[in-house]
N, C-alpha and C positions, 0 to 999 in steps of 0.2 A: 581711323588712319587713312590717309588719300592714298588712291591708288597711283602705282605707278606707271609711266609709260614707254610706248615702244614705236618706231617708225616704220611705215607701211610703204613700201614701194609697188603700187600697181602697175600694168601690164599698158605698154604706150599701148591708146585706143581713140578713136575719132574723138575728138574734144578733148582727149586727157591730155592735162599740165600743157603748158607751153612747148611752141614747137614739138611739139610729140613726143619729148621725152618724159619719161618716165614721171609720175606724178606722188608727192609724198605726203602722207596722211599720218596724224599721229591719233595712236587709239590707245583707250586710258583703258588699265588692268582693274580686274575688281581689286577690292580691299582685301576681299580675303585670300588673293596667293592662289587662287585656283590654277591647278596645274593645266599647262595649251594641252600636253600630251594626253591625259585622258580626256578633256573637252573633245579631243578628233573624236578619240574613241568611239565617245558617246555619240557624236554626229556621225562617223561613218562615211558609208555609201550615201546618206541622203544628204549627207553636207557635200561631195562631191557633184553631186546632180543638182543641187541649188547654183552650189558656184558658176557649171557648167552652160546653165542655162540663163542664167544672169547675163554672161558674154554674149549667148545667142541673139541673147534678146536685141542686144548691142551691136551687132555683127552684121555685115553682110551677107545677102543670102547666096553669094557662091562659096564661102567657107575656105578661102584660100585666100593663102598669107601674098601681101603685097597686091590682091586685086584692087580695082578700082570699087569704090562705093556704088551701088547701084540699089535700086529700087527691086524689093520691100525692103526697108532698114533693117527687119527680123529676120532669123534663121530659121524659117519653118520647119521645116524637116527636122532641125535639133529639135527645137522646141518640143515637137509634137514628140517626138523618144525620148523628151526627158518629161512628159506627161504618162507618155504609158511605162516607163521604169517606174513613176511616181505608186502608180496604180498597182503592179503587181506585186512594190515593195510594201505598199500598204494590206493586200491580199497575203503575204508572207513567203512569198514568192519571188525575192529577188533576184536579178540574173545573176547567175555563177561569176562570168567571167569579170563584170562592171566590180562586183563586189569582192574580187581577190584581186583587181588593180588596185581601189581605192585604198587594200589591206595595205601593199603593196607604197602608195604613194605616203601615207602614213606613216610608216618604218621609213622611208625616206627621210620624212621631216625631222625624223627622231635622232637622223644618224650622225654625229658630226663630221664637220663640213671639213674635208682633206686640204684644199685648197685656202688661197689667202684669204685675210680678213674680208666679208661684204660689211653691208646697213644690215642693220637689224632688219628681219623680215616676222610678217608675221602669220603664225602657223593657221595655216587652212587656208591665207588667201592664193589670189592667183596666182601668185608670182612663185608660188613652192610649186607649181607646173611644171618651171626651168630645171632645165639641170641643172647643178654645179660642175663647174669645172674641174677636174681631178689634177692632181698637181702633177702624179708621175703617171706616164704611161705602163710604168710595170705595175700599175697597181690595180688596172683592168684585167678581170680572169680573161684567160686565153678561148678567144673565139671557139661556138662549135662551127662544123663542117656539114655535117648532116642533116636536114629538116627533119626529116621524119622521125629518126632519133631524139629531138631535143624535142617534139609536140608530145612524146611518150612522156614525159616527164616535167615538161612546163608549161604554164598557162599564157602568158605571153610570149611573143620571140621579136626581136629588130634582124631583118634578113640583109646583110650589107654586102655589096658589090655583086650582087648578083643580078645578072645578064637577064633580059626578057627571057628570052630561050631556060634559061634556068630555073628562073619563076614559075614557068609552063609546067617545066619537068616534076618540078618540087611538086606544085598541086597534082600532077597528073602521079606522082606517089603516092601521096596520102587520099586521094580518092580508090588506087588499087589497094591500100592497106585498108579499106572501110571506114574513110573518115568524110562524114558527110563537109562539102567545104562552101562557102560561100568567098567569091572573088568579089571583092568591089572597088571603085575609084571613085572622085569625085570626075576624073577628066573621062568621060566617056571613050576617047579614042585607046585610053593605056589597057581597057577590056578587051580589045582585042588582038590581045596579045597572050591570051589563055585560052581556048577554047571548052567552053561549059559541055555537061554529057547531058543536064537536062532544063529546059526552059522556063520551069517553076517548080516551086519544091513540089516536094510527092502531100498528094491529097490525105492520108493518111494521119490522124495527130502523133506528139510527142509519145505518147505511153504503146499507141498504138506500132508505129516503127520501132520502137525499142524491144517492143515484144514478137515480132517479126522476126529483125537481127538475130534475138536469142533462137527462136526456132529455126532459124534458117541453119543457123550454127550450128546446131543440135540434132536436127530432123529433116533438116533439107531436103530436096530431091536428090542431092549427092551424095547424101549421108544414109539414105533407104536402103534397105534389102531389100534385093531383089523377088525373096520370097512373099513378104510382108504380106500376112494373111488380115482378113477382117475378123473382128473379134464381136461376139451377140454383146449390147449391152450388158450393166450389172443383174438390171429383172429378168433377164434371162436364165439367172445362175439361181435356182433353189440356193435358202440359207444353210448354212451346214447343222441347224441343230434339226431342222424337219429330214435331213438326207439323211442324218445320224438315228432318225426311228425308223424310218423307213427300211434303211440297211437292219435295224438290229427286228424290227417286226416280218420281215422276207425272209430273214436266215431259223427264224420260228425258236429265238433265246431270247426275245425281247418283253420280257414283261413290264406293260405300263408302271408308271411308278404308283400308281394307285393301287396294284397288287391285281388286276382283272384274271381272274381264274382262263386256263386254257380250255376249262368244257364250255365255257359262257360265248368264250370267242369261237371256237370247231361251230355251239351251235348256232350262232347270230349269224354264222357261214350262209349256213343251210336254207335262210329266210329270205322271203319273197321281197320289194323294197316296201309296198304296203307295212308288211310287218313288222319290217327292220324300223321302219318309220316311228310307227305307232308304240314301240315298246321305247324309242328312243326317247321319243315327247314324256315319257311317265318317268323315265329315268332324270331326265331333265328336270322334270319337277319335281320329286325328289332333293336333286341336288339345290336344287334355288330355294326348297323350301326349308331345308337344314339350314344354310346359309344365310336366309333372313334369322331363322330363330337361335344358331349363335351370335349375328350380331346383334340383334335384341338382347341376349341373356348380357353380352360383354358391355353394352351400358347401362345393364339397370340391376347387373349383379345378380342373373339368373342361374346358378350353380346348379338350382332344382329342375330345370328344363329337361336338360339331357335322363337324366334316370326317370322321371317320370315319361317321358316319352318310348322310353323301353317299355315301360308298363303299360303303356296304352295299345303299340305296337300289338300285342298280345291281349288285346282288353282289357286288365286288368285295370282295376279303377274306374271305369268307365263312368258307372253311375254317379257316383262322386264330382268324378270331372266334370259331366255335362251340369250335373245340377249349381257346383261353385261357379262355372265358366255364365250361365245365365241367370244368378244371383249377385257376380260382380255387374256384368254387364248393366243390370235393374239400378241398384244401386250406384251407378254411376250414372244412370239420366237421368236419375231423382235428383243427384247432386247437382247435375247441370241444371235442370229447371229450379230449381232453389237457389241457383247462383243470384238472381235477381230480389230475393224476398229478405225480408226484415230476420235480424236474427232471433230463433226461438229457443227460450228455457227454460227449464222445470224448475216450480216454486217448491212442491212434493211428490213423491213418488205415485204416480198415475196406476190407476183399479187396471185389470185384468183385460174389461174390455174396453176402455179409454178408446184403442183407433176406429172399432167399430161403427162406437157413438159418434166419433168426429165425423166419420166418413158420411153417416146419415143426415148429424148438422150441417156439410157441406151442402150433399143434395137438397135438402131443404131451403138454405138459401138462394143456391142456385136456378131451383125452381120457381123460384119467385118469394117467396116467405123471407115474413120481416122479424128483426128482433123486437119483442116488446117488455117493458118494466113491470108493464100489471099486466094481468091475465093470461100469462105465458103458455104457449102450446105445449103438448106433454114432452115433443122430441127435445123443445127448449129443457123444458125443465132437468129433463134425465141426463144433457150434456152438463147445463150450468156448474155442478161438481169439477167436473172434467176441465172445464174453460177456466176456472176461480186458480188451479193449477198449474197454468201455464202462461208463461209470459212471451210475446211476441213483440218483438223492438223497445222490452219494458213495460209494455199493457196486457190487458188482460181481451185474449181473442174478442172484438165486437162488431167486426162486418166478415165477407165473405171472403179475403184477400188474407188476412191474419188467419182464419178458420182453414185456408190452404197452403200457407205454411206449416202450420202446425201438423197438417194432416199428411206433410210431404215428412217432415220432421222425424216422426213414427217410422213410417214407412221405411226412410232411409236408415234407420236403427236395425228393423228387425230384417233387413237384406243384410247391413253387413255383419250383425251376428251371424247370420248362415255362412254369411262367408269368411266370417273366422273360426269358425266349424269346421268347414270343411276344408279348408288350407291347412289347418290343424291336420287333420286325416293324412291331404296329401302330400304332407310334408313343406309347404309352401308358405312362404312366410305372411305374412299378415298384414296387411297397405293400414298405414298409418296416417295417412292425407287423400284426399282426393288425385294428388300428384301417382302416388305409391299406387291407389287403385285403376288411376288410367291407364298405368304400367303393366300391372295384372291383367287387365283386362288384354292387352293386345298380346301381350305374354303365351295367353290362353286362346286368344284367336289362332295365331303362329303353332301352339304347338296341336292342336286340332288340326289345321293344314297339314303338317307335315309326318301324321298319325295318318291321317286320309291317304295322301299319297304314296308312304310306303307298304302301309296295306296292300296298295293297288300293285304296286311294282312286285310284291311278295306273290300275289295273283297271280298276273300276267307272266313273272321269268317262269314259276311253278310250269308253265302250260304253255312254254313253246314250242316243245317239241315232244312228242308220244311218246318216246324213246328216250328221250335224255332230261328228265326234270332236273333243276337244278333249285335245291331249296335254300332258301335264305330262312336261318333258323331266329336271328335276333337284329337288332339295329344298327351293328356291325356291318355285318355280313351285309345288310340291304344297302348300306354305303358303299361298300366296295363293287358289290353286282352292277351299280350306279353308274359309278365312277367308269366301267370297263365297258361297260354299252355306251356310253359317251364317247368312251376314246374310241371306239373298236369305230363309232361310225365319224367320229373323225379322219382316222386315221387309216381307217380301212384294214382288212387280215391280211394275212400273210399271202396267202394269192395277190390279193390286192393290191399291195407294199410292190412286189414282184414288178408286177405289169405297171405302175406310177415310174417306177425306178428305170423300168426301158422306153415308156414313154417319152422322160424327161433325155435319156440318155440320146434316142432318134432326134428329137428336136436341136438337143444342142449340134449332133452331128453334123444334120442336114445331107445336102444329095451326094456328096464327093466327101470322104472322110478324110480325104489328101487337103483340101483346101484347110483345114483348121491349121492354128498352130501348135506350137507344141504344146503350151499350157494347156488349151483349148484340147487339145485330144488326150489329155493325160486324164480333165476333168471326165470326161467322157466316158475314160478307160474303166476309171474308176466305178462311176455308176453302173456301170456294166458286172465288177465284181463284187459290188454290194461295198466296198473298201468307202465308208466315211473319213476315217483319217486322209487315206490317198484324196478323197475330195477337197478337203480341208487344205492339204498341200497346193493343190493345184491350182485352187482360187485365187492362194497367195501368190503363186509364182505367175499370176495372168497377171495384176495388178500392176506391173512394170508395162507389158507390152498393154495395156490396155490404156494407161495416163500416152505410153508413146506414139499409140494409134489417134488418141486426141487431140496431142501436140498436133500432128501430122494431119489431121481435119483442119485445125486452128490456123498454120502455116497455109494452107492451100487459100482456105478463105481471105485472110488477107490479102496474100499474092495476087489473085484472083481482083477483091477490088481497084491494088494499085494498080495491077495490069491493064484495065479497062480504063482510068484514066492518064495514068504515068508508065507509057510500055519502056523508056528509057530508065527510067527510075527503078522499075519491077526486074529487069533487065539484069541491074546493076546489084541489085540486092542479092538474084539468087543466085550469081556470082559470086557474092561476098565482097563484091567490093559497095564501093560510098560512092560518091557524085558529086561534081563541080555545077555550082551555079554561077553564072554569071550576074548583077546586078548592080546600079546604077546606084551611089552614095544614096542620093536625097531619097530613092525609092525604097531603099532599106533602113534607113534612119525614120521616113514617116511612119512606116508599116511593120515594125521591130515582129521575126519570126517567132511565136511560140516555142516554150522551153522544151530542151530537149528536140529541136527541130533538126539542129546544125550542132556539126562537135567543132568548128573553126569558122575561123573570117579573117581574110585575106585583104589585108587596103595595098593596094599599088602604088597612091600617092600621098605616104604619110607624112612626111618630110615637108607637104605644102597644106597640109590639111591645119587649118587651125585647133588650136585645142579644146574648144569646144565639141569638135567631131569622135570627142572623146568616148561619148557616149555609143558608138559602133559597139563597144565590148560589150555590151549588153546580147549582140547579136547571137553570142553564142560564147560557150565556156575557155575556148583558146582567141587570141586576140596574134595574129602575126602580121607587124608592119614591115610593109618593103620600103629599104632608105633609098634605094637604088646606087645607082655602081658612083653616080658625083657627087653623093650627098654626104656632108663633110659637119664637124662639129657647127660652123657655124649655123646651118639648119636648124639644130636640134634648138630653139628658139620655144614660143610660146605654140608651140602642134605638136599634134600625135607622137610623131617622133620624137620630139622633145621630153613628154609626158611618159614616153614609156622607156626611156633613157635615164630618168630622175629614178622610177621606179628600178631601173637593176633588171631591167631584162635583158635576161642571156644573147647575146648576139650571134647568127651564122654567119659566117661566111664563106662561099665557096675555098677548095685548094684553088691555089694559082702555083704554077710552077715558077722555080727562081729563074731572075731577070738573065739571060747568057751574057748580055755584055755589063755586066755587070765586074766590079773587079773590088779586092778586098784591098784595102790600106793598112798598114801595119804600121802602129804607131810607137814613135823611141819611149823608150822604157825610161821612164825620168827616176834619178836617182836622188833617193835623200840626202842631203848634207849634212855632213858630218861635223860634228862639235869638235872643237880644240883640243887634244889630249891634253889633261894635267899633269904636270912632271911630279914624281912622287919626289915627299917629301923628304932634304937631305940628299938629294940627288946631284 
């Protein structure tokens, strides 16, 4: 199906159509009915900023309506702002203000047209720049009065008939309300008619002034108390769970959770550091060496560790143990040197002393001696029974390599018959692979360790003191004796506990106890009466004054940078107010400020600014054109003013008082005429 079409009226421009007027283009619709209104959509901002710059491209480089052509044909200054808008719309970053006009000019296009029939136009090109005419004046909402009122609330404004003197006033508002403003013109002379509070923006980025503003607000120097103490950092403050033993180990109701007997602690009092030392290293090992051998028992299913090890504690078993713990051990580097050799099997059950005899046929050939078929030497002969019985990789043993398999073979039998012997005995189950025996084997390394050392410990507490033995009677008890000589030289005794707690307490003080603040001297209070809750409390109520003492570093350092470059700027901030800048169109339009720089931009001469110069609203998130006091619809053309009149920006304009020579006309009241009376009927 052909598409339909529609007629295009562009924007008179050097070379368009005849005698300059208006040039018409017809442009064919797809087939398939795609709707112009979501196509905007879809384009956007960046279809704004194409269009925009397309005229530039076309335009003279002073940007005012009715100038003369002049050399460069291009509009630099646009150009270059409509490359860096390009850029940070591709970075995700589009400017605020550019992209709630374009929202803006879009709902325009959508809106129907109040006034008489036009040509067909068509949506997105330039010519939806124009305003339309509105048919009645009452159909325009009633002017605001206020600038700084309607910047609360709108992102663009049209400023009409207002006075130089006005314009001053209005910015020099919104600079005392904290709005950073940027004043620009094309015509150089109309800047000075504002005067700026600073010569270049503040050094400072966007994130960085925003987070200023908020401290200043917040923390300022006007907003201080007068008393405002310093507070120690956080590692200054013990955590509340070491102050919470502390307090309960000084007030002498504190028993570790380990259960540490109070004779153990009175006597480890008593001890020299040597001593203290020395009983602590045996306790210590103790404790790592129970620790290694329940996690050994919990992956290899050692249930039998702990009860046997009672038993050893006391000796019992001993012989037992030592001879199974170096009958696995054997038995395990048999198996490992066998891991390389041929596998060995019994054809028949092997005579009584079968390993003997190998063991001698090894030596033998080792020695140098050969096998022979005939005339065989006697050791030969007395093995050959022995050899005829055994297969080694499926042969029957015939050099020196098969004859030490074999003899490793035995060997590793009659080890771990012992050692299912005696596992039997000690209750310990019985390795089933060489995996199971390697298990064992460290099993029994572990629990020998930790048999040795609380032996030792049972020793040493026995005989610290002449006077106070303290006996650990089972492997209980030598746990817990453990555990309480660890903690006690952790944590120190109750003397100890005492003097840590006023230590911390002085410190946090320091020299003037007046200087702290309140939290600060509460924490303090507390350490002092052993009170861990009251600690607890106190920390938490620092926590406010402490983020506020940071705020309050954080403000300073800022202020401080802007002040060394920007004293006008730094000035104004801790004030609370914002700042006028003065600037030159084309210098603002090259060099577009970083977001969040400016909260407004101020054009003086929008009314003659083409509408390419549209792209200013990128400068910052409020865009307010001054019409000035003679600028009249017919202005509002293919410029700024024009563009932001399409879009429905609210206009101000100043009170004017009513005209005095003014005088009211009273117009005769026209009366309807009246229809004929019917004579009723039969009358």
């Amino acid at each position: 199906m052909a598409g339909s079409g529609r007629v295009v009226r562009h924007l008179p421009t050097t070379g368009t159509g005849r005698n300059g007027q208006p040039e018409e283009e017809r442009v064919e619709e797809g087939a398939d009915g795609a709707d112009p209104g979501r196509a905007r959509e879809a384009g956007g901002l960046g279809d704004l900023v194409e269009r925009l710059a397309e005229r530039a491209a076309d335009e003279p480089g002073s940007g005012t309506v009715g100038a003369a052509a002049a050399p460069p044909p291009a509009d630099a200054a646009t150009l270059a702002a409509a490359e860096q808008i390009r850029l940070r719309t591709t970075a995700g970053a589009a400017p605020a203000g550019l992209r709630r006009l374009a929202e803006a000019l879009a709902e325009a296009d959508d809106r129907p047209d109040g006034g008489a029939p036009t040509a067909a136009v068509a949506p997105g090109s330039p010519v939806s720049l124009i305003p339309r005419q509105r048919s009645a004046p009452d159909e325009q909402r009633a002017p605001l009065t206020d600038v700084l009122t309607a910047v609360q609330s709108e992102s663009f404004l049209v400023l009409e008939g207002h006075r130089p003197e006005e314009i001053a006033a209005a910015v020099a508002n919104l600079a005392r309300a904290g709005l950073r403003v940027a004043v620009t013109a094309a015509d150089l002379a109309r800047l000075d008619s504002v005067a700026p509070t600073v010569d270049r923006l503040p050094a400072l980025t966007g994130p960085e002034q925003r987070e200023l503003r908020l401290l200043l607000a917040t923390t300022g120097p006007g907003r201080r108390e007068p008393a405002a103490r310093e507070i120690p950092p956080p590692p200054a403050f013990p955590p509340v769970d070491e102050i919470r033993a502390l307090c309960a180990r000084s007030a002498g109701s504190g028993r570790t959770p380990t259960g540490g007997p109070d004779l153990l602690r009175d006597v480890l009092t008593t001890l020299d550091e040597p001593r203290l030392t020395a009983v602590t290293r045996v306790a210590g090992a103790v404790r790592t060496a129970l620790e290694a051998l329940d996690a050994h028992a919990d992956l290899h299913g050692g249930a039998w560790a702990r009860p046997l090890l009672a038993d050893l504690v006391h000796s019992r078993h001993r012989p037992v143990f030592d001879a199974v713990r170096a009958a696995a051990a054997a038995a395990l580097g048999i198996a490992d040197r066998s891991r390389e050799l041929p596998l060995v099997t019994l054809a028949a059950p092997l005579p009584p002393h079968a390993s003997e005899l190998l063991a001698d046929y090894r030596e033998y050939l080792d020695s140098g001696g050969r096998t022979r078929r005939r005339f065989r030497t006697g050791v030969q002969r007395e093995v050959q029974p022995v050899l005829d019985r055994i297969r080694v990789g499926g042969q029957v043993p015939a050099d020196a390599r098969s004859v030490q398999a074999a003899v490793l073979h035995l060997e590793l039998a009659t080890r771990l018959t012992a050692v299912d012997s005696d596992c039997r005995t000690l209750g310990v189950p019985t390795p089933d692979s060489v995996g199971d025996l390697r298990a064992l084997v460290a099993g029994l390394d572990l629990l020998d360790e930790a048999a040795r050392a609380v032996r030792q410990l049972r020793h040493d507490v026995l005989f610290l003191h002449p006077t106070s033995p303290i006996a650990v009677p089972d492997l209980a008890a030598a746990e817990r004796v453990a555990a309480g000589i660890l903690d006690v030289a952790e944590h120190g005794t109750a003397p100890g506990a005492a003097v840590r707690l006023d230590a911390i307490a002085d410190e946090l003080a320091g020299a003037d106890a007046a200087e702290c603040a309140p939290g600060h001297r509460a924490a303090v209070d507390a350490l002092r009466a052993r009170d861990a809750e009251a600690y607890e409390a106190a920390l938490a109520a620092l926590e406010p004054a402490r983020r506020a003492a940071e705020d309050r570093a954080r403000c300073d350092e800022l202020l401080a940078r802007l002040r060394a470059e920007d004293p006008e700027a730094a000035g104004a901030y801790a004030e609370g107010h914002g700042f006028v800048w003065s600037v030159p169109l084309e210098a603002l339009l090259s060099r577009l400020p970083a977001d969040d720089v400016l909260d407004a931009v101020v054009v003086l001469d929008a009314a003659e600014l083409s509408v390419e110069r549209l792209l200013v609203a990128a400068a910052a998130p409020r865009l307010l054109a001054v019409a000035g006091t003679g600028a009249g619809p017919a202005d509002a053309g293919a410029t700024v003013l024009g563009a932001l009149h399409r879009a429905a920006a609210p206009v101000v304009a100043p009170p004017r008082p009513p005209d005095p020579g003014g005088r009211v006309v009273r117009l005769p009241t026209a009366r309807r005429p009246q229809a004929p009376r019917r004579e009723q009927a039969g009358a």
